[in-house]
C-alpha positions in Angstrom: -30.3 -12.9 -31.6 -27.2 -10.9 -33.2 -23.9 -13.4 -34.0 -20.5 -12.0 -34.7 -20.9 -12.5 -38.3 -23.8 -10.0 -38.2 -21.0 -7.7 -38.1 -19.6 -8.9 -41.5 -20.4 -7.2 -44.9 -19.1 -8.3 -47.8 -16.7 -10.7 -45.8 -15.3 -7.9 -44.1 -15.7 -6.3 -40.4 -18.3 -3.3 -41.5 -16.7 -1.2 -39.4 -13.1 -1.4 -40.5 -14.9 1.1 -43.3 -15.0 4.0 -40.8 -12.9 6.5 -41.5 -13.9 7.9 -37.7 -10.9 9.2 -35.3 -12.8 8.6 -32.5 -10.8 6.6 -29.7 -13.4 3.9 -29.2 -14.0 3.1 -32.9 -10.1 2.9 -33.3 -9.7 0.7 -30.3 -12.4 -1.8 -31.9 -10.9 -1.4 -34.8 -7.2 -2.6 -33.4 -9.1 -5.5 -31.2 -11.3 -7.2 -34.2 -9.8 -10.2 -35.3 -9.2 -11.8 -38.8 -12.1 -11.6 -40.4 -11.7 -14.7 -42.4 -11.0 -16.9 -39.0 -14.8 -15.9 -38.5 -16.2 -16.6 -41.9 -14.5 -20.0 -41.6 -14.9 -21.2 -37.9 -18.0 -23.7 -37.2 -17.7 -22.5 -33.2 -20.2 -21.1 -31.2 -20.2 -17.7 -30.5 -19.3 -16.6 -26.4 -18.4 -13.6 -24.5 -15.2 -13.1 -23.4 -13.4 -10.2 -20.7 -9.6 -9.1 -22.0 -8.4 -7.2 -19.8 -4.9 -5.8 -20.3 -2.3 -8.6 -21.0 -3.8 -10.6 -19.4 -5.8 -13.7 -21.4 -9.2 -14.0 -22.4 -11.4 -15.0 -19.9 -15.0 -16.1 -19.7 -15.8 -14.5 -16.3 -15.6 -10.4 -15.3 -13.4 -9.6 -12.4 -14.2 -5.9 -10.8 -11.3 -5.8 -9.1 -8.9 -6.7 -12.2 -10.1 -4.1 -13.9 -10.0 -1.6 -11.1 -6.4 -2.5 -11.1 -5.7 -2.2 -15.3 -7.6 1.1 -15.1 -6.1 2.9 -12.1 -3.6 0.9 -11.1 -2.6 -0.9 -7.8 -1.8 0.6 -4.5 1.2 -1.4 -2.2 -0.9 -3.2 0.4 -0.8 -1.0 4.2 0.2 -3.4 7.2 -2.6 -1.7 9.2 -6.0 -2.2 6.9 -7.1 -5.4 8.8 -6.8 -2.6 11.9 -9.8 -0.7 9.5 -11.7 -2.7 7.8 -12.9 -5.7 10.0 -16.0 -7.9 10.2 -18.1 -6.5 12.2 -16.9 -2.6 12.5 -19.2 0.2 12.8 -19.2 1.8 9.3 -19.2 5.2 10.3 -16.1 4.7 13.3 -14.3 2.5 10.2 -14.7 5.6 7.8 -13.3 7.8 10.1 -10.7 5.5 11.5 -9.1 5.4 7.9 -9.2 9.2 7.6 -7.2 9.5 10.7 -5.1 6.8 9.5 -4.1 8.7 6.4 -3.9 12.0 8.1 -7.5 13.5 6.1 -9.2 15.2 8.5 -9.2 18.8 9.0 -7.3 18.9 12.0 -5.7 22.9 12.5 -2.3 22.4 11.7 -3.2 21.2 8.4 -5.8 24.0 8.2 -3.1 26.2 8.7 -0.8 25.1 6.0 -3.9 25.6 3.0 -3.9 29.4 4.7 -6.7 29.0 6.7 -6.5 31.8 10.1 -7.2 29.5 12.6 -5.6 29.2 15.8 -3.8 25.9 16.6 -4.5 25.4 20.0 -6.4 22.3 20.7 -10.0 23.5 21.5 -10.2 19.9 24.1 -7.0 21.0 26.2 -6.4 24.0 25.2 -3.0 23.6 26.1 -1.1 22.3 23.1 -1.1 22.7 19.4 -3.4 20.7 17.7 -2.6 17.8 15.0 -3.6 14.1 14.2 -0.6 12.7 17.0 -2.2 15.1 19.4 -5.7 15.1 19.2 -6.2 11.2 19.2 -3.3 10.2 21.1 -1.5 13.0 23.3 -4.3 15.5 24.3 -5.8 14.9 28.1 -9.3 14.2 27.0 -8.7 11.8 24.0 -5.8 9.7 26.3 -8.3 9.6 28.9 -11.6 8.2 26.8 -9.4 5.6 25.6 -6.9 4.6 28.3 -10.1 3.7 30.1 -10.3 0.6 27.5 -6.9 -0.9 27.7 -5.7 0.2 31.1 -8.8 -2.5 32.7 -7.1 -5.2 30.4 -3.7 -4.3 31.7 -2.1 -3.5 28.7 0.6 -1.1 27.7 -0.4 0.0 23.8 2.3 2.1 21.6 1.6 5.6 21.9 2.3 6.6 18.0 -0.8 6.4 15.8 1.0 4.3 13.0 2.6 1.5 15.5 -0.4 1.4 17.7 -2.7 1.1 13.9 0.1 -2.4 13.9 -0.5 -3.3 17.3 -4.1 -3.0 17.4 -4.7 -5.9 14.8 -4.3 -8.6 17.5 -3.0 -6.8 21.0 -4.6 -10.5 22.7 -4.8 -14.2 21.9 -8.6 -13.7 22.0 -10.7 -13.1 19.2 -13.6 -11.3 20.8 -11.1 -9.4 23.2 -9.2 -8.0 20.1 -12.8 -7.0 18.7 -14.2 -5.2 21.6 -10.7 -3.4 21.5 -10.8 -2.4 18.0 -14.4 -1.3 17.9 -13.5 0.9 21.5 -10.6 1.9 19.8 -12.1 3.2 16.9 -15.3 4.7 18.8 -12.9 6.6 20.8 -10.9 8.3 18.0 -14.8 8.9 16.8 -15.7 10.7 19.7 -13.0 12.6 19.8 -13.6 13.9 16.3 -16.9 14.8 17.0 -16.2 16.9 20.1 -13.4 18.6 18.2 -16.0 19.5 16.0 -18.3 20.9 18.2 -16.0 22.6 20.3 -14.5 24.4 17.6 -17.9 26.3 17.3 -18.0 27.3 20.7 -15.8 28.3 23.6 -12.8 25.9 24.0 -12.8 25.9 27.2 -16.5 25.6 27.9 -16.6 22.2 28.9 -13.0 21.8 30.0 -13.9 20.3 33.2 -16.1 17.7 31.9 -15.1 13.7 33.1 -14.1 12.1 30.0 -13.9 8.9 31.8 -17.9 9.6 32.1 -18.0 9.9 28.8 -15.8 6.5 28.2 -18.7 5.1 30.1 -21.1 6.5 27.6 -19.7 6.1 24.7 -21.1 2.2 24.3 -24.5 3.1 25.7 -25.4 5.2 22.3 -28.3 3.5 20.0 -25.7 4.3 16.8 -23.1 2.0 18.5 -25.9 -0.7 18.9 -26.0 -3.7 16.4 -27.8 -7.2 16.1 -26.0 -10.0 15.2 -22.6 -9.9 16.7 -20.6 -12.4 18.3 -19.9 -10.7 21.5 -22.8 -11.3 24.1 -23.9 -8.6 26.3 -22.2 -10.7 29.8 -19.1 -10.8 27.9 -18.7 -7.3 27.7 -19.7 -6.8 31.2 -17.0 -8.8 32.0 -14.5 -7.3 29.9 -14.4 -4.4 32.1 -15.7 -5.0 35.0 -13.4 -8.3 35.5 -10.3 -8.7 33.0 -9.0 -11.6 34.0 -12.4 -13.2 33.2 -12.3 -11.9 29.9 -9.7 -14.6 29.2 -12.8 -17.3 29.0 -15.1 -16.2 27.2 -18.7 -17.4 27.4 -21.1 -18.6 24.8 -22.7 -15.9 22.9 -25.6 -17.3 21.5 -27.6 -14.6 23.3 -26.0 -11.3 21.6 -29.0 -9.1 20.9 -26.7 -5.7 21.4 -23.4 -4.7 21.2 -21.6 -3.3 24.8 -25.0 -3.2 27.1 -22.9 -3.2 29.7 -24.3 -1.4 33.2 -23.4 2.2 34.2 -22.1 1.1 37.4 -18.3 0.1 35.9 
């Protein structure tokens, strides 16, 4: 096995010899220390991770060196509203898009040149952005009011306050999570049929229920997972009863998330 005094010859680092401009072999170069503190010390070699000004340590730390090497964002007040045990990856992905304003809704589509009209193809009544397709537009309020409206509750209307408000809108956990993973299904769905609609005739399926599809939209196999918390009852409950919600049951008998019957 190699020691550090392998890289000595003739009591002197062999590569200090190099005569190389390279940026690597000068950064070795700068970072070797005395040679003669090697020669002389009776220590065990050991491996050790220096990462910016920060001292010498015996462990690597991903996420310090993401932050020397690119740099550290300020912390958002909504991310917990994102990225949250037990979120459906895809829903989470797109959640965050919205949240940053990413996706190619048509007034950004608009503003890189692209000749597209801005009516919303779900309403075709009003322009379309991120405010209006997830929040003001007739279909999107609709898929989601039918969530919070059977809890009674009154969430903000603005995507950035209701991205606050959405971290803990009740003083139950599996409440809040059933909210969160409706809320992001439901800016999801309304995504998707963006999408498709954008392809076809905007007013093709104008008439559809979208409370229909708010019944729906948890009775997909992609929306299905084992091991969560939340037992099918509870979610009966949750909208079929919302002042039972308030005591939850046990849930040692989750085998699917939001079974729930298509009677609600």
């Amino acid at each position: 096995m190699a020691v550090v005094r392998d890289a000595l010859v003739d009591n002197r680092w062999w590569i200090s010899s190099s005569r190389s401009r390279n940026p690597t072999i000068c950064f070795l170069k700068n970072c070797l220390p005395d040679h003669r503190e090697v020669i002389s010390s009776e220590a065990d070699d050991r491996y050790l991770w220096k990462v910016g000004d920060n001292a010498p340590v015996e462990g690597f730390s991903s996420s310090l060196m993401w932050n020397h090497l690119y740099g550290q964002e300020t912390e958002v007040n909504w991310h917990k509203s994102i990225w949250f045990k037990g979120r459906i990856p895809k829903h989470a992905f797109i959640s965050w898009l919205v949240a940053l304003d990413r996706l190619s809704t048509r007034d950004r589509m608009r503003q890189w040149g692209v000749l597209v009209s801005p009516i919303c193809p779900l309403c075709g009544t009003a322009d379309e952005s991120r405010q209006h397709i997830f929040f003001d537009c007739g279909y999107s309020k609709e898929v989601w009011s039918f969530f919070y409206s059977t809890l009674h509750l009154s969430p903000p209307t603005l995507i950035m306050e209701l991205l606050r408000w959405i971290k803990s809108p009740t003083r139950h956990n599996n409440v809040n999570l059933i909210l969160k993973l409706a809320f992001q299904a439901s800016l999801a769905k309304a995504n998707a049929e963006e999408a498709e609609r954008r392809c076809e005739n905007p007013m093709k399926r104008a008439n559809e229920n979208s409370t229909d599809e708010a019944e729906r939209l948890f009775k997909r196999p992609a929306l299905m997972t084992t091991g969560n918390s939340i037992c099918t009852s509870e979610a009966e409950r949750l909208f079929k009863k919302p002042m039972e919600a308030a005591k939850p049951n046990s849930t040692s008998e989750a085998k699917r998330l939001f079974g729930f019957s298509r009677s609600l």
